[in-house]
Every structure is written in C-alpha cells, then in structure tokens.
C-alpha positions, 0 to 999 in steps of 0.5 A: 500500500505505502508503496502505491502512494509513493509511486503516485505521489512520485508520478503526479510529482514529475508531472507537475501538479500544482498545489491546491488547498482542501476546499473549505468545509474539509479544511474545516474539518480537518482543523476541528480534527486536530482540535480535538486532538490537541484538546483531548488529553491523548497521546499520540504515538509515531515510530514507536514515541509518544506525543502530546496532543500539540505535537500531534497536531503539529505533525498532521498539519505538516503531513496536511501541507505536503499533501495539498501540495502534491493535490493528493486530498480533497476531504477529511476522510482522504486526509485520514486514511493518506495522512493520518493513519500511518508513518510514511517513512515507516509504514507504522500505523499511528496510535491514540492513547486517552488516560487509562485506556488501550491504544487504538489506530489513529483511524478509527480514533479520528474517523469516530471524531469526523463522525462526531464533528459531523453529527453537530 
C-alpha cells in the first residue's frame, strides 16, 4: 500500500501538479480534527514515541501541507486514511492513547471524531 502512494505521489510529482488547498468545509474539518486532538488529553504515538496532543497536531498539519501540495486530498476522510493513519517513512500505523485506556489506530480514533464533528 505505502508503496502505491509513493509511486503516485512520485508520478503526479514529475508531472507537475500544482498545489491546491482542501476546499473549505474539509479544511474545516480537518482543523476541528486536530482540535480535538490537541484538546483531548491523548497521546499520540509515531515510530514507536509518544506525543502530546500539540505535537500531534503539529505533525498532521505538516503531513496536511505536503499533501495539498502534491493535490493528493480533497476531504477529511482522504486526509485520514493518506495522512493520518500511518508513518510514511515507516509504514507504522499511528496510535491514540486517552488516560487509562488501550491504544487504538489513529483511524478509527479520528474517523469516530469526523463522525462526531459531523453529527453537530
């Protein structure tokens, strides 16, 4: 799978995609995402470290940029399952760890938010 979003990011690379921005309500979306990730209290785990909910963001935020720049992601969903789930160096999937509670994928974990987010 981490190979087939490499060759793709690679071919639209070379043929020159320009950079396009989430439409705003996914770019809103997202950005409520990320709040309640922040806000939460979890942890975030990449590559075998914990995170802060801050660090998190950070990070997904940066992860968000280069995938508008490459035109790889038009909503919130696509930016879960092509940012957010998974170390692209690594391939590890990302975890949510909220106080006593066993770690779950970050997937699932935002995917119940969006929900959530999307309910109100």
């Amino acid at each position: 799978m981490m190979r087939k979003i490499l060759a793709l990011v690679f071919a639209l690379a070379c043929a020159g995609v320009q950079a396009a921005p989430l439409p705003p309500p996914a770019r809103a979306e997202v950005e409520a995402l990320l709040t309640r990730l922040q806000s939460s209290g979890c942890q975030f785990n990449r590559n075998g470290s914990w995170y802060s909910g801050a660090d998190a963001r950070s990070h997904l935020l940066r992860k968000l940029e280069y995938l508008e720049k490459k035109d790889l992601v038009k909503s919130a969903d696509q930016f879960i399952d092509l940012g957010a789930s998974s170390s692209s160096s690594s391939g590890k999937p990302y975890l949510v760890r909220c106080g006593a509670a066993a770690p779950v994928e970050s997937k699932a974990w935002l995917s119940a938010e969006l929900k959530a987010i999307r309910a109100h």
